[in-house]
C-alpha positions in Angstrom: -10.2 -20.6 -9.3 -12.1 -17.6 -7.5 -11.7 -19.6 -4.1 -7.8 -19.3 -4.9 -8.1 -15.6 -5.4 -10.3 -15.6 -2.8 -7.8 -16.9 -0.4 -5.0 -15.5 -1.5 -6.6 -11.6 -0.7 -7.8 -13.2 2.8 -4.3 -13.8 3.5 -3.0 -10.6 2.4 -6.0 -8.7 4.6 -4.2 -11.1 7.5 -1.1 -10.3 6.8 -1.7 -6.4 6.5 -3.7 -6.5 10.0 -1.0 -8.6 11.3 1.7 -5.6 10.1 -0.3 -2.8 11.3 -0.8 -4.6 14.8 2.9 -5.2 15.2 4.0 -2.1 13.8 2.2 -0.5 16.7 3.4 -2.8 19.0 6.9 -2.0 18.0 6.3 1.8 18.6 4.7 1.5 21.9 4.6 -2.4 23.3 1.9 -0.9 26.0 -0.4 -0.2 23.5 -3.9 -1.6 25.2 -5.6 -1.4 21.5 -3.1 -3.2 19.6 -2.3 -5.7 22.7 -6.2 -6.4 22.3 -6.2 -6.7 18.5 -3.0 -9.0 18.9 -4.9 -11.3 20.9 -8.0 -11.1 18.6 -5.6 -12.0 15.8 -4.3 -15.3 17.6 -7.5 -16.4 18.6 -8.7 -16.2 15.2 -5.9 -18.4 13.9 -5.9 -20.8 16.6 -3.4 -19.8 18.8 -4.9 -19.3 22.3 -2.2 -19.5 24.9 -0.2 -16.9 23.0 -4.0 -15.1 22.9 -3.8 -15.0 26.3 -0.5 -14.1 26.8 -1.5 -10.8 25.1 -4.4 -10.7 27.3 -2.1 -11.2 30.0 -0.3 -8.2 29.5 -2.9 -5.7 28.9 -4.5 -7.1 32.0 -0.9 -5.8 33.7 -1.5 -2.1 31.6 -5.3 -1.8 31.9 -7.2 -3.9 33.9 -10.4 -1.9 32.9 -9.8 -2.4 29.4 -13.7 -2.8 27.7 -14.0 -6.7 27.2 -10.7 -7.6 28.2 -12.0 -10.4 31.3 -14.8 -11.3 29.2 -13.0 -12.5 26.2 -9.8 -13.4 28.3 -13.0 -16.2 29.9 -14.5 -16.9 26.1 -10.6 -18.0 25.5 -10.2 -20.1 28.6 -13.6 -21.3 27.9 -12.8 -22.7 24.3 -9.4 -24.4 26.2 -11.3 -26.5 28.2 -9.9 -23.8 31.5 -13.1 -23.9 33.0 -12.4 -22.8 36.2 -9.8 -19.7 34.9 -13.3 -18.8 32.7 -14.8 -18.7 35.4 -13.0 -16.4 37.4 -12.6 -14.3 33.9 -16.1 -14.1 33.1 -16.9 -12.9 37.5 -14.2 -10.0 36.8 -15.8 -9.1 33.5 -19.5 -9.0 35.1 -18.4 -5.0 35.7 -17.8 -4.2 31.7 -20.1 -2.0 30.7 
């Protein structure tokens, strides 16, 4: 019974995350913060092309985004896009 409640306040958390990430896409859909946290999101639940879609379009907003080419090459990575990680991971070897 406590894994049930368990779950069920996991899937609320999701869903409020999920509400405050595309509330703030709404209000500005060039928001590198949320864009990153909207990729975060759908690479937590599985959903890496979409992930990288995201990642896509920050890389169009702000290329220099912290993290942004190295988890863009953890994603590619996990796909089996070994050569995409690649080229990722050599364009995230300036992050800080």
């Amino acid at each position: 019974m406590s894994f049930l409640l368990n779950r069920r306040r996991e899937m609320s958390c999701d869903d409020t995350h999920w509400a405050a990430i595309s509330d703030r896409l709404r209000a500005d859909p060039k928001d590198p913060d949320a864009l990153f946290a909207c990729a975060a999101y759908l690479a937590a639940g599985h959903r890496m092309t979409e992930a990288i879609e995201s990642l896509d379009n920050l890389s169009e907003i702000a290329p220099e985004y912290p993290g942004l080419w190295r988890f863009k090459a953890r994603l590619f990575r996990e796909m089996g896009e070994t050569e995409l990680a690649s080229m990722c991971w050599e364009k995230g070897s300036h992050d800080p």
